[in-house]
C-alpha positions as CSV (number, residue, x, y, z in Angstrom):
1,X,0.0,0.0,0.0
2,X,1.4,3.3,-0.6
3,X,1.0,6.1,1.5
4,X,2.3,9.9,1.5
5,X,3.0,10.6,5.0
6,X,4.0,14.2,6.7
7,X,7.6,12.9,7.4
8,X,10.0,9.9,6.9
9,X,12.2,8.4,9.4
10,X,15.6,10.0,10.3
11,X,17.4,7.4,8.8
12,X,18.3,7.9,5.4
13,X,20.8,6.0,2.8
14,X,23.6,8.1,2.2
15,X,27.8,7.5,2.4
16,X,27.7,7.2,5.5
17,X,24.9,3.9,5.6
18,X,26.2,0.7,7.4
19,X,26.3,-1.1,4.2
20,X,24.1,-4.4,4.4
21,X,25.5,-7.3,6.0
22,X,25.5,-11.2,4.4
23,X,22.8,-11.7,7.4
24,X,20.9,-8.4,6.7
25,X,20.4,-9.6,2.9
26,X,19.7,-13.2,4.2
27,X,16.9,-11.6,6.3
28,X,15.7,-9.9,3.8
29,X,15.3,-12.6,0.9
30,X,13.5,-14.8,3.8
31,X,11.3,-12.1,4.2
32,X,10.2,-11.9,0.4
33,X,10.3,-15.4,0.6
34,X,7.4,-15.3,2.9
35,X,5.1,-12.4,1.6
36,X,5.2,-14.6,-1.9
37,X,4.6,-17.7,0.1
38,X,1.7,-16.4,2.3
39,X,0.5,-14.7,-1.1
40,X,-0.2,-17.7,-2.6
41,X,-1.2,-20.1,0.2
42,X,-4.2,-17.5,0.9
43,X,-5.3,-17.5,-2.8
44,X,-5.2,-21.1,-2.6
45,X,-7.2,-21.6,0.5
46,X,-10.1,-19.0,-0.6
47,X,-10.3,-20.3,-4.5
48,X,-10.8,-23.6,-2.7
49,X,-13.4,-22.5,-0.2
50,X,-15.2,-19.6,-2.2
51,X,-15.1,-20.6,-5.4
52,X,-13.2,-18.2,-7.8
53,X,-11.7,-15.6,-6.4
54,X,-12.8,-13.1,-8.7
55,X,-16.5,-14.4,-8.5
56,X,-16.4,-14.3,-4.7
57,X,-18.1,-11.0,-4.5
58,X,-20.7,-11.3,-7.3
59,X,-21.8,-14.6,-5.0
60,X,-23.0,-11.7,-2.4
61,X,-26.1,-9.7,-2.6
62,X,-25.9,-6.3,-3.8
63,X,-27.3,-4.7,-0.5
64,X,-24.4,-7.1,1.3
65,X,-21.2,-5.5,-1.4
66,X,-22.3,-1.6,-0.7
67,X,-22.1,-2.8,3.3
68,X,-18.6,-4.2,3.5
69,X,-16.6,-0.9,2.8
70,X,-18.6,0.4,5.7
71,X,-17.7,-2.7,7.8
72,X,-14.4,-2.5,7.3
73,X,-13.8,1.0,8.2
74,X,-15.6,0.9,11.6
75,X,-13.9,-3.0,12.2
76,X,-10.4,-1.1,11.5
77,X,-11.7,1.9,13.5
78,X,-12.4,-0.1,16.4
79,X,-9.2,-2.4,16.8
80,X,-7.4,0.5,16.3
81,X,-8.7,2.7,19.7
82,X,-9.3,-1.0,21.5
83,X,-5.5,-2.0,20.7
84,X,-4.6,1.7,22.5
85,X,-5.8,-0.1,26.0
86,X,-3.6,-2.3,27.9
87,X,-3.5,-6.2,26.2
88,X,-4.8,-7.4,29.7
89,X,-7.7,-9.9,30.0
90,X,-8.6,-12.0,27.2
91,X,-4.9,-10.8,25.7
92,X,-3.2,-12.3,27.9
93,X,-4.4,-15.9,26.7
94,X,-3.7,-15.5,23.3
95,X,-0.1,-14.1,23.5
96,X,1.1,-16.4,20.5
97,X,0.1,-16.8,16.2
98,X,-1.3,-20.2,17.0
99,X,-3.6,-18.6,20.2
100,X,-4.8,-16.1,17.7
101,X,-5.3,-18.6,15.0
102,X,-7.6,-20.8,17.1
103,X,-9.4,-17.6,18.6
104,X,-10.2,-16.8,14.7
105,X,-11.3,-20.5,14.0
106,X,-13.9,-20.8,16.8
107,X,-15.0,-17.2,15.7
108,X,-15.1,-18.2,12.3
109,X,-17.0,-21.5,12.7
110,X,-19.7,-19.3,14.7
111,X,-20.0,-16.6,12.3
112,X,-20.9,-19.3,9.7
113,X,-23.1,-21.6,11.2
114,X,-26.1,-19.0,10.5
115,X,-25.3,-18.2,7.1
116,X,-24.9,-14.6,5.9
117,X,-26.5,-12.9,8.8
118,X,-24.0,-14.4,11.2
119,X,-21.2,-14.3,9.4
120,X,-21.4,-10.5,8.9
121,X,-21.8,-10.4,13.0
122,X,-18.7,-12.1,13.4
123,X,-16.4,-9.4,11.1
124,X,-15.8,-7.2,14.1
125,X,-14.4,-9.7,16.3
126,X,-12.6,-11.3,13.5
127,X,-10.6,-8.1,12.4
128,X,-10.0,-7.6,16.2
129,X,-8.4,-10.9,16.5
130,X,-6.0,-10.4,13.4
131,X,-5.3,-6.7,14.6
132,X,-4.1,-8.2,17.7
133,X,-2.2,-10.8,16.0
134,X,-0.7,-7.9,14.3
135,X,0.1,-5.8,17.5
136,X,1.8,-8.7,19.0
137,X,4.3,-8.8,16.0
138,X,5.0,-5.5,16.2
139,X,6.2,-6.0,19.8
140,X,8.6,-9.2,19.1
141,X,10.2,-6.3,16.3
142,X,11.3,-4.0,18.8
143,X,8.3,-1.5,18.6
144,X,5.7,-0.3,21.6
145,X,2.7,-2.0,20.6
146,X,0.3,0.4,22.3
147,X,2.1,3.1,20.9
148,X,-0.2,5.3,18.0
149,X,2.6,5.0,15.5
150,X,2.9,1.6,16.4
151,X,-0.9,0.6,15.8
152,X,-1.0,3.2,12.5
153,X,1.5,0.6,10.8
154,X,-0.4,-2.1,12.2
155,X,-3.2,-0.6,10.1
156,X,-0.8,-0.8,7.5
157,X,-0.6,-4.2,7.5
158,X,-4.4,-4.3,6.4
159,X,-3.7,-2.8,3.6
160,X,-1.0,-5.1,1.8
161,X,-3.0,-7.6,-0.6
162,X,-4.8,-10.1,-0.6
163,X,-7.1,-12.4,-2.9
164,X,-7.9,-10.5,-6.0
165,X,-5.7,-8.0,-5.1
166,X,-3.5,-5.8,-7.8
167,X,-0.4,-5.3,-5.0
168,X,2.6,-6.7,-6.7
169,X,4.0,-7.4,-3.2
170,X,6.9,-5.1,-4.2
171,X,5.9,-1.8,-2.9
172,X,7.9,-0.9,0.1
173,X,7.0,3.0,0.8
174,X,5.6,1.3,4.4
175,X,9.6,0.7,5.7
176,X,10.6,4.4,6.5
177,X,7.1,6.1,6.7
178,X,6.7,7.9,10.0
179,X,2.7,8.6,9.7
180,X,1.0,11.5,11.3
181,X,-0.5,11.2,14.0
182,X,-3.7,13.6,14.3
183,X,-6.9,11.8,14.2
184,X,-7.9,13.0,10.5
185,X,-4.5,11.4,9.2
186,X,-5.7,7.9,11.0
187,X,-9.3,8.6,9.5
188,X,-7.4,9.3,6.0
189,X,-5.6,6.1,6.6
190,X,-8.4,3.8,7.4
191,X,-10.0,5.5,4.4
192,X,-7.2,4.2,2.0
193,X,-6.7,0.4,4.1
194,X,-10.1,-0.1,4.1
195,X,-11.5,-0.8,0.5
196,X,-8.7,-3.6,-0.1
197,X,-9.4,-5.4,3.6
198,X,-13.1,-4.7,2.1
199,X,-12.0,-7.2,-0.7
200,X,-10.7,-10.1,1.6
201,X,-13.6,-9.7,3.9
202,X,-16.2,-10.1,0.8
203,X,-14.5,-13.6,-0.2
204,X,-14.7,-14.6,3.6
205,X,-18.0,-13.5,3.4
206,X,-19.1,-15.8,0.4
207,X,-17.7,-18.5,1.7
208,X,-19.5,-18.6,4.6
209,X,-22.9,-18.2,2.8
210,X,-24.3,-21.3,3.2
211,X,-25.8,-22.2,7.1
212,X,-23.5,-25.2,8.0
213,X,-21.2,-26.0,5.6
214,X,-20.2,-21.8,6.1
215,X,-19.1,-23.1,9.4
216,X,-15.9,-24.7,8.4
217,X,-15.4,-22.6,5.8
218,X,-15.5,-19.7,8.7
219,X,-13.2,-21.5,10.7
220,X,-10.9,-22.5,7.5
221,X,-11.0,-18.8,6.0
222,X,-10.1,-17.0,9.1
223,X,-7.6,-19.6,10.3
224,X,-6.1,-18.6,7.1
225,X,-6.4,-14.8,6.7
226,X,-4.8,-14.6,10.4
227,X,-2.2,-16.9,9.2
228,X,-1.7,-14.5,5.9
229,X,-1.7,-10.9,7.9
230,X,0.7,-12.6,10.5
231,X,3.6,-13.4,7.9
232,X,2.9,-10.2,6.5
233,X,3.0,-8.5,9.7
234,X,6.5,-10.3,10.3
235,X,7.2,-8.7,6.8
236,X,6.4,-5.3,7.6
237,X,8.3,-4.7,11.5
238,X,11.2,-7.5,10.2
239,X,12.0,-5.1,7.1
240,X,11.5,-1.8,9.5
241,X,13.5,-3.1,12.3
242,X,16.5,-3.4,9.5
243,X,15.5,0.0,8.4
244,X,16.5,1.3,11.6
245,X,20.6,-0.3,11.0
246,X,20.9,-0.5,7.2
247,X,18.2,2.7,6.3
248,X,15.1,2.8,4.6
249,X,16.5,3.1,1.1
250,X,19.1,0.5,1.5
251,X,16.6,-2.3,3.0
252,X,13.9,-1.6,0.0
253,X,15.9,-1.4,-2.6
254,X,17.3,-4.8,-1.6
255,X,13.7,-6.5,-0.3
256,X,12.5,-5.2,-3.8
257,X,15.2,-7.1,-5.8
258,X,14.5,-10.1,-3.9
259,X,10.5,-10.2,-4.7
260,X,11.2,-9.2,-8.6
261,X,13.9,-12.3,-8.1
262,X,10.7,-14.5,-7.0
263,X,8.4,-13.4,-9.4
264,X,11.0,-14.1,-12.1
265,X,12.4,-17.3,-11.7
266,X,15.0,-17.0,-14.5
267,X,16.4,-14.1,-12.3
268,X,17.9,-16.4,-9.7
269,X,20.4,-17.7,-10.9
């Protein structure tokens, strides 16, 4: 997702730059590793569960579409002030990807059992979970997870693919951005992150149309978009906690050559 923020980070390639290590660029090409691998494991999963990926949303009444936007925006809204509060209670449970993943399963398999109806109920709790997920990420990467910066790149993190999805994976504005902070920028931002978590939400949505059988594929889809946001989440902190050594420049231009490398086989060698 590209953004224009108010400022960038102080730390900028120039003569000066540590120049990247064998282990920084090792880092780095395991990270593009996993973006492409989560990439295609999710478009798997929801071509399998939801048909088509591009017919996902034309499965979904008309009424349904013009609501998920909407949906999205408060969902994001939400986690974002809720992840502001101390991770006490029910965060303290589900301190690890594979807590969150069965969190989103049992919510998933709820939100389907009903059909449509319950499955749109179950969005807000379902984006909470993976915003969480997210948070906790952020923390293993050095940052202050109830921090605003911190959950504003959280936010971020919505906003990087998915199914159907035009991201090339190779955009990597996100590294250095230092994102203002007033509530109309976070409003701006949730504006611009919203439409594409809109998309993923929409094929999670009509795969859970049918009472029942929407159950496992609530549990299966959510399992697997938590599972998706996670590896991109250890994408996003992984490449800025490099930034903050090797500089913003330095670590995209290299995490960029490594997903053009993947996307082009021939490249490798």
């Amino acid at each position: 997702m590209t953004d224009n923020t108010d400022a960038q980070i102080p730390v900028k390639l120039g003569d000066s730059a540590i120049p990247l290590s064998d282990e920084a660029r090792d880092q780095i090409a395991r990270l593009a590793a996993r973006q492409h691998n989560a990439t295609g494991v999710l478009m798997q999963v929801v071509t399998f569960l939801g048909g088509q990926v591009e017919d996902g949303l034309k499965l979904l009444p008309a009424s349904t579409r013009a609501r998920l936007d909407g949906a999205a925006m408060r969902g994001l809204r939400a986690s974002y002030d809720a992840a502001g509060r101390s991770q006490g209670g029910i965060g303290r449970f589900i301190a690890t990807d594979r807590a969150h993943k069965a969190l989103a399963s049992v919510s998933g398999a709820l939100g389907g059992l009903g059909g449509l109806p319950t499955a749109l109920v179950e969005l807000p709790l379902a984006t909470t979970v993976i915003f969480r997920a997210v948070q906790r990420i952020a923390a293993e990467h050095g940052e202050d997870p109830l921090a605003a910066e911190t959950r504003a790149q959280c936010l971020q993190v919505f906003g990087k693919g998915g199914p159907g999805s035009e991201d090339d994976g190779i955009d990597t504005s996100f590294i250095g951005a230092r994102l203002g902070l007033s509530g109309a920028a976070i409003n701006k931002l949730i504006s611009k992150v919203a439409p594409k978590f809109a998309t993923v939400l929409g094929q999670k949505l009509a795969a859970q149309t049918v009472p029942v059988l929407g159950a496992a594929a609530g549990a299966g889809t959510n399992y697997t978009f938590v599972s998706y946001y996670t590896d991109i989440a250890h994408v996003h902190f992984g490449l800025r906690k490099l930034a903050r050594t090797y500089g913003a420049d330095q670590v995209a231009d290299a995490f960029t050559l490594e997903a053009i490398k993947l996307k082009n086989p021939r490249l490798r060698a």
